[in-house]
C-alpha positions as CSV (number, residue, x, y, z in Angstrom):
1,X,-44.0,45.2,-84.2
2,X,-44.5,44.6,-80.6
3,X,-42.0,42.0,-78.9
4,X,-43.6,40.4,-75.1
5,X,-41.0,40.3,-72.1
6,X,-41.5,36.7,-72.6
7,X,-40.1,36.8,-76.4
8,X,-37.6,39.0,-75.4
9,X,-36.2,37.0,-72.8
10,X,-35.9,34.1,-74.7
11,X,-34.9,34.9,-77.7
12,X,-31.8,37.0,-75.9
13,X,-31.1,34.4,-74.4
14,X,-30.8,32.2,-77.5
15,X,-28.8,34.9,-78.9
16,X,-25.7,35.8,-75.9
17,X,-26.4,32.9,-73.7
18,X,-27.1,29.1,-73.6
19,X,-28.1,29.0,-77.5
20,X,-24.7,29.4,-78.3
21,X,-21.0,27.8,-77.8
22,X,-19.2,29.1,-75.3
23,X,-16.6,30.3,-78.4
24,X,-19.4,31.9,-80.5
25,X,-20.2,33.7,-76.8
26,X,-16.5,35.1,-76.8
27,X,-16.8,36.0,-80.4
28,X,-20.0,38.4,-79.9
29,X,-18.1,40.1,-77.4
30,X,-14.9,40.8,-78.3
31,X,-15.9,40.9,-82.3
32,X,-16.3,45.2,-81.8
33,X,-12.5,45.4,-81.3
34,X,-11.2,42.9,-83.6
35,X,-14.0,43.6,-86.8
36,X,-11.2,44.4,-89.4
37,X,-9.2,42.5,-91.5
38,X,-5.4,42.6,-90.6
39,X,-6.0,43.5,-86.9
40,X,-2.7,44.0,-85.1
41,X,-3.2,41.4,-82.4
42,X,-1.1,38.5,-83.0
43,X,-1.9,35.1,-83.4
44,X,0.1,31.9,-82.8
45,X,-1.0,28.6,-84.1
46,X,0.8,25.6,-82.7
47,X,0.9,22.6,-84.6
48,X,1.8,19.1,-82.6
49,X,3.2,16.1,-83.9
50,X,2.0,13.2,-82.0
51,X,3.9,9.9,-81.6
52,X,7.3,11.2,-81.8
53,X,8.9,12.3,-85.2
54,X,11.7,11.1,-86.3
55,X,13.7,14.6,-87.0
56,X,16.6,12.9,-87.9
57,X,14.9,11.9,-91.3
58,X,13.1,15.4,-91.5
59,X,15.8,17.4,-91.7
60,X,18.7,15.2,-92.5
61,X,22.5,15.7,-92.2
62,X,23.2,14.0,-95.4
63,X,26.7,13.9,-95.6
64,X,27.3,12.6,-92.9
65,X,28.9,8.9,-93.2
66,X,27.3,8.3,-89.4
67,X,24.1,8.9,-90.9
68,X,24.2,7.1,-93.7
69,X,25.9,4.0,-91.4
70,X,22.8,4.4,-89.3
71,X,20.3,4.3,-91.1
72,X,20.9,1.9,-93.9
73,X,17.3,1.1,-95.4
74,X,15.5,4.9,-94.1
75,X,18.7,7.1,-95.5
76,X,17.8,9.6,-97.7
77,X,20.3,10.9,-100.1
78,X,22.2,14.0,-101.3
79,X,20.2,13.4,-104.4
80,X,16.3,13.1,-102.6
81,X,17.1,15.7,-100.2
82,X,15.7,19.5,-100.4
83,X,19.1,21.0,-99.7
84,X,18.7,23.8,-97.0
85,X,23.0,24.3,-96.8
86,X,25.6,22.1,-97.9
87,X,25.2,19.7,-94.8
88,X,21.8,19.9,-94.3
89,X,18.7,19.2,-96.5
90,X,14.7,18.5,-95.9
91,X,13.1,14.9,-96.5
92,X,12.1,14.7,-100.5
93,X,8.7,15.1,-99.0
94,X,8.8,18.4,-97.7
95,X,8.9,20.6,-100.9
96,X,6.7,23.4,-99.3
97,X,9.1,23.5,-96.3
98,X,11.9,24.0,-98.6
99,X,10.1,26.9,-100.7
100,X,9.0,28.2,-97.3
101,X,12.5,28.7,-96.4
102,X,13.7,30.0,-99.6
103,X,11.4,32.8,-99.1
104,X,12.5,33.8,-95.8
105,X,9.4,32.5,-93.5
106,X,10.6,29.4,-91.7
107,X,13.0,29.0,-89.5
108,X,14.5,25.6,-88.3
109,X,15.4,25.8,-84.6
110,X,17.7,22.7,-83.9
111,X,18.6,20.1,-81.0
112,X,15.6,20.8,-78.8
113,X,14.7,18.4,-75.6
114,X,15.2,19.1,-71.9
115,X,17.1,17.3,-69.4
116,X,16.6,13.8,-67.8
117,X,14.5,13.2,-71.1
118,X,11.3,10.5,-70.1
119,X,10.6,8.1,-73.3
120,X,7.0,7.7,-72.4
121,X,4.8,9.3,-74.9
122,X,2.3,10.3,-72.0
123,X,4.9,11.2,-69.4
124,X,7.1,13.7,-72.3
125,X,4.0,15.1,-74.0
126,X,2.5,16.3,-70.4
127,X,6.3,17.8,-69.8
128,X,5.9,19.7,-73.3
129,X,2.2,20.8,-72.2
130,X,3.0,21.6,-68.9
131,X,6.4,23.4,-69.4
132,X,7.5,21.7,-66.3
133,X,7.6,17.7,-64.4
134,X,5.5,19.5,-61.8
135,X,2.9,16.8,-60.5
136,X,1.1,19.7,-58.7
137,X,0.9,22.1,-61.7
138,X,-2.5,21.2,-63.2
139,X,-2.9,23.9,-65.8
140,X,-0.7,23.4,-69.6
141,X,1.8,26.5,-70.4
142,X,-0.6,28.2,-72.9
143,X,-3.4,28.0,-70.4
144,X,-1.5,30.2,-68.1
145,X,-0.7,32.1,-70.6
146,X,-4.8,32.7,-71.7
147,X,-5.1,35.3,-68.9
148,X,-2.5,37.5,-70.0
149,X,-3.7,38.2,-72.8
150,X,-6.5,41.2,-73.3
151,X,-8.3,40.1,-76.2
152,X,-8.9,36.1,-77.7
153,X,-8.2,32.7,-75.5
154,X,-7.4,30.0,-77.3
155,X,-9.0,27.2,-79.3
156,X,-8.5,23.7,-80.4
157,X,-9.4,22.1,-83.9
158,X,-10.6,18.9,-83.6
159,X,-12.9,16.8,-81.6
160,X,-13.1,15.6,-77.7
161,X,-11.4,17.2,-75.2
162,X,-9.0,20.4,-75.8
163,X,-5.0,19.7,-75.3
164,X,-3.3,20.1,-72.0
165,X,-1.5,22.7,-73.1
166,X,-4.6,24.8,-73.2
167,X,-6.3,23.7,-69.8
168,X,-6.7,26.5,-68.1
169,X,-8.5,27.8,-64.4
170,X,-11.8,27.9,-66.8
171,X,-11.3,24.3,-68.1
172,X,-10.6,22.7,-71.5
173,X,-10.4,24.8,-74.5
174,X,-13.2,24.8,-77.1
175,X,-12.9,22.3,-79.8
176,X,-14.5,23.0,-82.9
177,X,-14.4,20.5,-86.2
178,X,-16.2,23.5,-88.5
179,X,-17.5,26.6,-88.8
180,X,-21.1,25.1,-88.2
181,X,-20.1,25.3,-85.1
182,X,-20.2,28.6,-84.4
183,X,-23.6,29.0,-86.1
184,X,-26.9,30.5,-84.2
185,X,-28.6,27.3,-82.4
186,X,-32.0,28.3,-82.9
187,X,-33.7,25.4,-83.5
188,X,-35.3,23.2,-86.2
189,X,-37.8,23.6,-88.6
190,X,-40.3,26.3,-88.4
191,X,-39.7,26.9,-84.9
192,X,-36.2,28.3,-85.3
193,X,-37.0,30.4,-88.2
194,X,-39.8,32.0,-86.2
195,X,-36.9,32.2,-83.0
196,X,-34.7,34.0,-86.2
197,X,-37.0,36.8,-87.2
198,X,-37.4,37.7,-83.4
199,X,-33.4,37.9,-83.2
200,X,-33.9,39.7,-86.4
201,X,-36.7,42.1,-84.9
202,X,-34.9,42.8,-81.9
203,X,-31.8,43.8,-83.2
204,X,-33.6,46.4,-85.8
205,X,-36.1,48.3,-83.0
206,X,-35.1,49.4,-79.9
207,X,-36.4,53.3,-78.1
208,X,-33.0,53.4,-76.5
209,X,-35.0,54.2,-73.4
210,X,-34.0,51.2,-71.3
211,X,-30.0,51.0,-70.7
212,X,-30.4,46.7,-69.4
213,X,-32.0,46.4,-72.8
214,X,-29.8,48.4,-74.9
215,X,-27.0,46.5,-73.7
216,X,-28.7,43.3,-74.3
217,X,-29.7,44.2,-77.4
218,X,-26.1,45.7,-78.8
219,X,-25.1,41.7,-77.6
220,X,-27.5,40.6,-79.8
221,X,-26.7,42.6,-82.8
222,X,-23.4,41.8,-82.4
223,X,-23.7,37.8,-82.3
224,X,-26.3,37.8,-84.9
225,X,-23.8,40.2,-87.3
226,X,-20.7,38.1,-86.1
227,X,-22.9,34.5,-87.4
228,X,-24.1,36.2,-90.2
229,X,-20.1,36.8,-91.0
230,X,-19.3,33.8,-90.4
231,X,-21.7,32.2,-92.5
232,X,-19.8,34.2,-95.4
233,X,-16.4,32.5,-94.4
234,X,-17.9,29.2,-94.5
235,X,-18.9,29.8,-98.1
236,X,-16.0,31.2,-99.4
237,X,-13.9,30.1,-101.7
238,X,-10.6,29.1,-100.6
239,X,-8.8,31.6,-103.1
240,X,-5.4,29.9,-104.7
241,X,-4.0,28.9,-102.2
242,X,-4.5,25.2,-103.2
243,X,-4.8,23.1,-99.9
244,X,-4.3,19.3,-100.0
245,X,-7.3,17.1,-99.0
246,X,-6.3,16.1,-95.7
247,X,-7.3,16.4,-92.3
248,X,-4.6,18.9,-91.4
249,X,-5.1,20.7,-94.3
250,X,-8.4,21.0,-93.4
251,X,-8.1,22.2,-90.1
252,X,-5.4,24.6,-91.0
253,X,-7.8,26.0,-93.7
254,X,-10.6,26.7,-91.1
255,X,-8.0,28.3,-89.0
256,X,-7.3,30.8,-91.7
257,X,-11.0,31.3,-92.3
258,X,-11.7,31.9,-88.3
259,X,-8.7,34.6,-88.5
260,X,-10.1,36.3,-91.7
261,X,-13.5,36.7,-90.0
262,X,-12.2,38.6,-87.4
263,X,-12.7,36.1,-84.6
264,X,-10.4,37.3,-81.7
265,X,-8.5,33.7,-80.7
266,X,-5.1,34.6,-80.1
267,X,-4.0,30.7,-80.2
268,X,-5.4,28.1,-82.6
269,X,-4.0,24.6,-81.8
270,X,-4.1,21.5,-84.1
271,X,-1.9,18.1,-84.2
272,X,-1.3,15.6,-86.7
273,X,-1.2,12.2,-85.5
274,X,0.9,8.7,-86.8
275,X,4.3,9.8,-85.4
276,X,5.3,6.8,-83.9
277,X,7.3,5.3,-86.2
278,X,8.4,1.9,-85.1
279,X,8.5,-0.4,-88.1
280,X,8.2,0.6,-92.3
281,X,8.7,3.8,-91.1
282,X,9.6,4.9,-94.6
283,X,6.7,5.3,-96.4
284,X,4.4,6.3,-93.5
285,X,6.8,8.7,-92.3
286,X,7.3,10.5,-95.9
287,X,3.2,10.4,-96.1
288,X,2.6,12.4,-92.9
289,X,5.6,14.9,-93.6
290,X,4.3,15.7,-97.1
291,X,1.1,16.1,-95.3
292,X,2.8,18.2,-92.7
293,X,4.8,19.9,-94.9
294,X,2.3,21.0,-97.5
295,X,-0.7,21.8,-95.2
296,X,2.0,24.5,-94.0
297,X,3.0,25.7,-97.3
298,X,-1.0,26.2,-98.3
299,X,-1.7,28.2,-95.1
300,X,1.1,30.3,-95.0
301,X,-0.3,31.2,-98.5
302,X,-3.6,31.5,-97.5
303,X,-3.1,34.0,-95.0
304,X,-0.6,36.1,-97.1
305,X,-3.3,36.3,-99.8
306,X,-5.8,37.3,-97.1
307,X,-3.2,40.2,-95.5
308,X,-2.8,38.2,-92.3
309,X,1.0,36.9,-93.0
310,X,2.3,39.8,-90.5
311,X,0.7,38.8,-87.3
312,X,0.4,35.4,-87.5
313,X,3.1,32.7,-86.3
314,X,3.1,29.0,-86.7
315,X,5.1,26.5,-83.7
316,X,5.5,23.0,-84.2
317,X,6.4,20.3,-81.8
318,X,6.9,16.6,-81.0
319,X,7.1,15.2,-77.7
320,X,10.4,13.6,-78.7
321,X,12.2,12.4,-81.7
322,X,13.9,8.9,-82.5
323,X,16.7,6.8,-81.9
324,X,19.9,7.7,-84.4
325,X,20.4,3.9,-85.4
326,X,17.3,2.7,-87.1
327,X,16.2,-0.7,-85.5
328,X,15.0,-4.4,-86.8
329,X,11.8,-3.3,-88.3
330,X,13.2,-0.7,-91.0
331,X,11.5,1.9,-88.1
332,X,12.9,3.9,-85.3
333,X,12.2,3.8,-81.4
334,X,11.5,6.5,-79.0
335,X,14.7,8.8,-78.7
336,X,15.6,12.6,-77.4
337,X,16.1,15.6,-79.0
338,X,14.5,16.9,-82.4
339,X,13.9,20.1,-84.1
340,X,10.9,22.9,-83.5
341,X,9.8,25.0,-86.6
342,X,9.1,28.4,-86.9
343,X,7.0,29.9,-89.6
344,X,5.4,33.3,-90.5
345,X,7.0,36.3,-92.0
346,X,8.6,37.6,-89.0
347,X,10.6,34.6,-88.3
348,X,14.6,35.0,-88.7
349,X,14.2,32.2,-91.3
350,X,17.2,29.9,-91.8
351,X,18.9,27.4,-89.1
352,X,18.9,28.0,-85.3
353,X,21.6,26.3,-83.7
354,X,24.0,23.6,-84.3
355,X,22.2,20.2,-85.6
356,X,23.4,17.8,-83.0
357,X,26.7,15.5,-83.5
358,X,25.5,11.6,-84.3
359,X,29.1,10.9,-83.0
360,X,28.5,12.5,-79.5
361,X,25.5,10.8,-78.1
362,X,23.4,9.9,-74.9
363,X,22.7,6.1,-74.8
364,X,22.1,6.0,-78.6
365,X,20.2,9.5,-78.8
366,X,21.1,12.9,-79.6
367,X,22.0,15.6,-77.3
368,X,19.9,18.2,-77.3
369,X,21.6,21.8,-76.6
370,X,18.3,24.0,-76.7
371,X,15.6,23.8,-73.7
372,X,12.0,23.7,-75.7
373,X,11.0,26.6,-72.8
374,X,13.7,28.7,-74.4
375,X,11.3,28.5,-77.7
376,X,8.0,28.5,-75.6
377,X,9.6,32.1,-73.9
378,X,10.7,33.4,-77.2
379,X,6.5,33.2,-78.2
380,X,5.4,34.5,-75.1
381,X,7.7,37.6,-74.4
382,X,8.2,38.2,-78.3
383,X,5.4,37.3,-80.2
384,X,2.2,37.0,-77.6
385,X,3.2,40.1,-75.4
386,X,3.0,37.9,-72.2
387,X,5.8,37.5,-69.4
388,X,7.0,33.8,-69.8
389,X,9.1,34.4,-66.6
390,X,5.3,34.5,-64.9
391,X,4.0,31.5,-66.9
392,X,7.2,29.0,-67.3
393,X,8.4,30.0,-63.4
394,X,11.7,30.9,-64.2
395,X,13.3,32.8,-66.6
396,X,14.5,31.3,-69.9
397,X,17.1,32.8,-72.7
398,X,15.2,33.7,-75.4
399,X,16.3,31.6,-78.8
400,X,17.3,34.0,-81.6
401,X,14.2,32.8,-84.3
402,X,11.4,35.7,-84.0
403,X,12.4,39.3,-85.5
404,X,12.6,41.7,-82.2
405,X,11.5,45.9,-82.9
406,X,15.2,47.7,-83.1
């Protein structure tokens, strides 16, 4: 079959240019070095709480008469509580939490905030983003990190605009709500099949003569084999790992697809939103942590089913947690310092640090004694292989949750 320049040009074009999201693009290119199953480039998937959660109530010191004097409707007993230690337990909601830590992939990393803490949702989350209360620094922590990094940039699951922590010196990063977005845009009706069999056609006859061609060409095999992968994924099932019907879980679930397909992300970031707990906090807040908690649980057995638990790494934050004395409307307002998770299978699971004293506090709040850039260092230096001293300014001790090579 003879193909004209003019076919040629255009349907190339559809293939490794405009025709496709800028992801899909990134995917073609890199898909040759990352086309296997189990790759060994890491990934880390952040996961952020929005609103503010109240860690006090997620993992819950009990036994400890200042909590219970605290918190006399939103308490949670020894009895409700998924015991971690004798102290310490998870909310009733947060069985897969508790199973993840009995099998040695989570790790609880306590008393995190930073100093001169701001109250404002807006004002703390862009701190967390940022990594720093820089008004000049425009770009988020993980968008400096994107450089760094030799293979993968990062993505965001969910609509809109990508997170500030992923702005970076090329823009926002991709947001993507399903894996029909990353199919081939070639058009309706009869008009993109016929713009198919020429993507088809080209990729199967080539003289090798012409080098500009061939490399066009090898683009275009490669993007048409990457969204005929990927088209796979979409249809498969999800195996056993039994994901709840929610929106987290459902992200998270695409997530584990996109990793299984070989696409070369390094970062996937989601959030869960509803964290602002300021009145009947008690059902709402043991609704999102079951949703939380068991979205986490399905993925991490997802991607151990699919021989990806190795080099994968799940980070959660909140931009602040709440007040220790619960207030008027059985809720909680905007306090300090909460906890960070840690899950995957090279975590050091178990507690990291002391869970701050309820008796020792700032202006009703508790202290925090670990700097959330200690964590974000730990990630980059440890886990992403990039030099947080470069990306956070200065340099941070690294918290003792990620298994280092001996």
């Amino acid at each position: 079959m003879t193909i004209s320049r003019r076919a040629f040009l255009g349907a190339s074009s559809l293939a490794v240019g405009a025709g496709l999201p800028l992801v899909f693009q990134r995917t073609a290119m890199a898909a040759p070095k990352s086309d296997r199953p189990g790759g060994d480039q890491t990934v880390l998937v952040v996961l952020q709480l929005t609103g503010g959660n109240d860690g006090l109530n997620t993992v819950i010191p009990f036994r400890d008469p200042a909590y219970r004097a605290a918190r006399p409707t939103l308490k949670q007993s020894a009895s409700q509580v998924k015991k971690i230690d004798a102290d310490l337990g998870f909310h009733s909601a947060m069985p897969g939490f508790a199973d993840l830590l009995e099998a040695g992939g989570l790790a609880v990393v306590q008393g995190v905030g930073y100093a001169n803490p701001n109250r404002s949702h807006f004002e703390s989350m862009d701190i967390w983003h940022k990594a720093t209360r820089s008004r000049t620094e425009k770009f988020g922590w993980l968008g400096r990190s994107l450089p760094h990094l030799k293979t993968g940039k990062g993505l965001f699951l969910g609509a809109g605009e990508g997170p500030l922590a992923l702005f970076s010196s090329l823009g926002h990063a991709p947001a993507v709500g399903s894996l029909k977005d990353y199919q081939l845009k070639t058009g309706p009706g009869s008009l993109g099949k016929r713009r198919q069999k020429t993507i088809e056609t080209l990729a199967e006859n080539s003289s090798g003569e012409n080098e500009l061609l061939e490399l066009v060409l090898a683009s275009t095999r490669q993007t048409y084999a990457s969204a005929k992968e990927l088209d796979r994924v979409a249809k498969a099932e999800a195996g056993s790992a039994g994901y709840p019907d929610t929106r987290l879980s459902r992200n998270l679930r695409l997530i584990a697809k996109m990793i299984d397909a070989g696409i070369p992300e390094r970062v996937y970031y989601a959030t869960l939103d509803g964290f602002d707990t300021h009145a009947g906090q008690a059902e709402s807040h043991a609704r999102l942590l079951e949703e939380f908690s068991e979205g986490v649980a399905a993925f991490q057995k997802d991607i151990a089913e699919k021989g990806h638990a190795k080099r994968v790494l799940v980070m959660t934050f909140s931009e602040f947690g709440r007040r220790v004395k619960e207030n008027g409307s059985e809720g909680t307002d905007h306090g300090v310092a909460s906890q960070m998770f840690l899950i995957g299978e090279k975590v050091n699971a178990g507690l990291c640090g002391e869970h701050p004293s309820l008796e020792d506090l700032t202006s009703g709040d508790l202290k925090h004694h670990t700097d959330f850039r200690q964590v974000y260092a730990a990630v980059l230096d440890q886990w992403l292989g990039v030099p947080s001293e470069t990306v956070l300014g200065k340099r941070y001790e690294h918290i003792s949750a990620i298994e280092t090579e001996s």
